[in-house]
C-alpha positions in Angstrom: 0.0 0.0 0.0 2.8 2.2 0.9 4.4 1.4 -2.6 1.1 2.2 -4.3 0.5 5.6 -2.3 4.2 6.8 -2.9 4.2 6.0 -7.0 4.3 9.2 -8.6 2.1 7.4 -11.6 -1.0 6.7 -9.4 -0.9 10.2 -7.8 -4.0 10.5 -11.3 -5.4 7.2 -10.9 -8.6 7.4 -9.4 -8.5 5.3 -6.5 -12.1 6.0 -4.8 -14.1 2.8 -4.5 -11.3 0.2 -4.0 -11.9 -2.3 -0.5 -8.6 -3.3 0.5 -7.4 -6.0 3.2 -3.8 -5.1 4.7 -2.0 -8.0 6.4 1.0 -9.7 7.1 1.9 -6.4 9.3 0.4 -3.5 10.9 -1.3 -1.1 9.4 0.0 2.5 11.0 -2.5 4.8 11.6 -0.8 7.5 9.5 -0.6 4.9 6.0 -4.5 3.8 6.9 -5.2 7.5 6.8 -3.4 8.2 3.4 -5.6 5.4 2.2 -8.9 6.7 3.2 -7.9 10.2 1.8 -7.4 8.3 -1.7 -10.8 6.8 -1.3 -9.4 3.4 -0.6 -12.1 1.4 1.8 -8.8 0.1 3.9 -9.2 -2.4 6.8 -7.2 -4.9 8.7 -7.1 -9.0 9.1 -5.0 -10.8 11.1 -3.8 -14.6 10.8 -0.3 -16.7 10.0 1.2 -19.1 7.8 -0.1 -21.5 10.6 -3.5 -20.2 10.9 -4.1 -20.6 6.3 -3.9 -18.0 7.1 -7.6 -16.0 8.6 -7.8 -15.2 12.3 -9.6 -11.8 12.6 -11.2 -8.7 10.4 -11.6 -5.6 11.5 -15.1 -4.8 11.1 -16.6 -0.9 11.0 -20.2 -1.4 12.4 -23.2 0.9 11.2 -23.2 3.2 14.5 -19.4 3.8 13.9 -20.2 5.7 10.6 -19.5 9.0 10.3 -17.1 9.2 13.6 -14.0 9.5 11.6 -11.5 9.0 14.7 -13.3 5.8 15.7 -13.3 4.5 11.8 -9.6 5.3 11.8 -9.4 3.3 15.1 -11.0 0.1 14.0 -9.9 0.1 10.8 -6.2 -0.3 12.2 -7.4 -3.2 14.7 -7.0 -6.8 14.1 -10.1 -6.7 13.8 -12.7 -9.7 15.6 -12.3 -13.6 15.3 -13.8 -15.0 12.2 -16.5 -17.7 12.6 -15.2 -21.1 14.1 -12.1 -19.4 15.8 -12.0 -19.4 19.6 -9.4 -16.6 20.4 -7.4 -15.9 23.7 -5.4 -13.7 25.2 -3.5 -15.4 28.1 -0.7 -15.9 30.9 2.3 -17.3 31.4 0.4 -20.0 32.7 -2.3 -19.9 29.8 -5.0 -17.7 32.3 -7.2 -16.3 30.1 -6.8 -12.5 30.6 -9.4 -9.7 31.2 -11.4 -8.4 27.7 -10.6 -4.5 28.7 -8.7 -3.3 25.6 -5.7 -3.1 28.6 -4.4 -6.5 29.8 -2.2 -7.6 27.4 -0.3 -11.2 27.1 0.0 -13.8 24.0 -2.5 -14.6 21.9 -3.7 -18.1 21.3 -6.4 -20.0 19.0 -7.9 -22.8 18.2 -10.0 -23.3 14.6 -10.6 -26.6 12.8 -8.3 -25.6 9.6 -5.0 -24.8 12.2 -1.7 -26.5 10.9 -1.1 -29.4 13.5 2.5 -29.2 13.5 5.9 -29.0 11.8 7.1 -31.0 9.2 9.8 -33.1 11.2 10.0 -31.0 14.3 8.0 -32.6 17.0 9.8 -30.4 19.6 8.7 -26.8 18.0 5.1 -28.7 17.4 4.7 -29.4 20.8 5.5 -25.9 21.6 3.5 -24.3 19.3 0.5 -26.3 20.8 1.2 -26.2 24.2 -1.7 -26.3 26.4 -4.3 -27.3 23.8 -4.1 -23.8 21.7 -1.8 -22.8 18.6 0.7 -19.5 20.2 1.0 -17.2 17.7 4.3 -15.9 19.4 2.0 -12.5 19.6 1.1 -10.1 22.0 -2.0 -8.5 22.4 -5.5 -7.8 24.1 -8.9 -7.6 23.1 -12.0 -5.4 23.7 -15.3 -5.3 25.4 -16.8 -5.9 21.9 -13.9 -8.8 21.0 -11.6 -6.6 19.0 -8.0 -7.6 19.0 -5.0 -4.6 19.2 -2.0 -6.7 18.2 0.8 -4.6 20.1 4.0 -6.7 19.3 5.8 -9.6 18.4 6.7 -11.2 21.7 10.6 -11.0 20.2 10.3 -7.4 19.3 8.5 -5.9 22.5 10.9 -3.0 23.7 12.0 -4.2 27.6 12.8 -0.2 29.3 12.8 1.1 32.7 10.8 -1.6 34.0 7.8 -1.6 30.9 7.2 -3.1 28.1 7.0 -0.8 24.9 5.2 -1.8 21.5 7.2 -1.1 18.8 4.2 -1.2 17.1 2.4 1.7 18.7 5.2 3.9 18.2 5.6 2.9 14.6 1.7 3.7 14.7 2.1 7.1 16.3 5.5 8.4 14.1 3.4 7.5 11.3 0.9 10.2 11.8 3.4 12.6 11.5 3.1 14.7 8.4 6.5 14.5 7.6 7.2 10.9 7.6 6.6 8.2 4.5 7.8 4.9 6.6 9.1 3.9 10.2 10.5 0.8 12.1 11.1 0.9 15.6 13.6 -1.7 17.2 15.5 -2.2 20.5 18.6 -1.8 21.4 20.9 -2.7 24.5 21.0 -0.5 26.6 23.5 -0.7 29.8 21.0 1.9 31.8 17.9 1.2 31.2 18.0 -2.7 29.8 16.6 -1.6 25.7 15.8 1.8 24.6 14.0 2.5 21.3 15.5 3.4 17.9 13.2 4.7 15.1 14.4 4.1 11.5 12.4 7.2 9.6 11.9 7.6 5.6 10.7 11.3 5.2 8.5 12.1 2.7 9.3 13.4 -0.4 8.7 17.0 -0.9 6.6 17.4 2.2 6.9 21.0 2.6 8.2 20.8 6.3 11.6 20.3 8.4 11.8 17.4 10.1 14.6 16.6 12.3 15.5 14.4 15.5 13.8 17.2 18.1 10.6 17.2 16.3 10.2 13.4 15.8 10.6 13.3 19.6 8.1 16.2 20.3 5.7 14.2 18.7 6.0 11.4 20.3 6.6 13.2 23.7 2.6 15.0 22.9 1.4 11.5 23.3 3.3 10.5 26.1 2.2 13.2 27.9 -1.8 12.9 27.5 -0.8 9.1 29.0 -1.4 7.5 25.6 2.1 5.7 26.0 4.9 5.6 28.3 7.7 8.3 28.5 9.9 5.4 28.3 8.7 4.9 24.4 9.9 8.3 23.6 12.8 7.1 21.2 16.1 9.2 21.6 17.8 7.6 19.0 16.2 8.4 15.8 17.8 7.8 12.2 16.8 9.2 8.9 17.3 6.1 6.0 16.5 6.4 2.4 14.8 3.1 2.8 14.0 0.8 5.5 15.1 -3.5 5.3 12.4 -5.4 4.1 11.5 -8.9 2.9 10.3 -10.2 -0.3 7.1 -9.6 1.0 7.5 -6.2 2.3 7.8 -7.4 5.5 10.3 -5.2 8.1 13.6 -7.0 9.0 13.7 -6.4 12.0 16.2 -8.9 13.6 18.5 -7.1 10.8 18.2 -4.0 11.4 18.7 -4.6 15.1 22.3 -6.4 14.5 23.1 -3.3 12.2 22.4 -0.5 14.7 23.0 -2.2 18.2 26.7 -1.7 18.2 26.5 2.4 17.7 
């Protein structure tokens, strides 16, 4: 989608009408609402190679309409479980955790078309249905209404002063800077504070507006300080890239980018 939105040769295609499905990754608030102002009817689903591959849509119900904020909220949700899939969010001890939109912990399924295992690998089959459910190795927390916020990869939650920090929420949040095309947030060592984040920023071309270090962090610091994430996330290592490590499938490398900037 990103691709799509930054080509110069569909900035005069009419895009108004198109219905959408992002997965494989989240959708930042700030790319869902480049969508929308192209017309694009964008929403989210959820699953894994394990799960072939549906889990969750996001769903926009008829008395959400015309409360733009909310839209843009749900839209960017995993959305709710799909008919036949039974979907948790538990313990370290698989306790199934409260449905507040605030306790957070892995999420786990069961649904008749789940993979039963790996090909020749009893030990990571046993673990990936330990306890009776398929761990999807993510973290997350559901709703009063049984929408799922995926907040991180269990291997990419930021550890820092004491909290855990989604990457993805502050990938979310840069993104609605006006100045920025694309982020990744990793982790770092840190000998102070365990990890500290580092956000990985493509600017937009031709935005108009300077964008530096201080002002990156001034945005993030607004939300930090109306409690809508920890002063902890607010990154003070930030990079400007010309393009950010991805897979074949447009998926962020992570793991890489945190060998290539961990030693700085």
């Amino acid at each position: 989608m990103h691709m799509l939105l930054s080509s110069p040769a569909a900035a005069a295609v009419d895009l108004r009408g198109w219905k959408v499905v992002i997965g494989g990754s989240a959708l930042p608030k700030g790319l869902a609402q480049s969508a929308l102002d192209r017309g694009i009817d964008i929403f989210t689903g959820y699953g894994m190679s394990e799960t072939c591959p549906i889990l969750t849509l996001s769903q926009v119900r008829t008395e959400m309409l015309g409360d733009a904020a909310r839209e843009l909220d749900v839209r960017v949700l995993a959305g709710r479980p799909v008919p036949l899939v039974d979907l948790r969010i538990v313990d370290d001890e698989l306790r199934e955790l409260a449905r507040d939109g605030k306790a957070a912990g892995e999420i786990v399924v069961r649904a008749p078309w789940l993979t039963q295992g790996y090909y020749k690998d009893a030990a990571a089959s046993e673990a990936l249905w330990a306890g009776g459910y398929l761990h999807t190795g993510d973290i997350g927390m559901t709703d009063a209404d049984g929408y799922l916020r995926v907040t991180d990869r269990i291997k990419d939650v930021i550890k820092t002063g004491g909290e855990w920090i989604s990457s993805l929420e502050l990938e979310s949040i840069i993104s609605q800077h006006p100045g920025v095309s694309e982020v990744a947030v990793i982790g770092v060592k840190d000998a102070k504070w365990g990890e500290r984040p580092v956000a990985l920023i493509v600017l937009k071309p031709g935005c108009g507006i300077a964008v530096d270090a201080a002002a990156i962090q001034a945005h993030v610091k607004d939300y930090a300080d109306k409690g809508l994430i920890s002063k902890f996330g607010v990154p003070e290592r930030i990079r400007f890239v010309d393009e950010l490590d991805k897979t074949s499938v447009g998926k962020l490398k992570k793991k890489a980018m945190r060998d290539k900037y961990s030693g700085e």
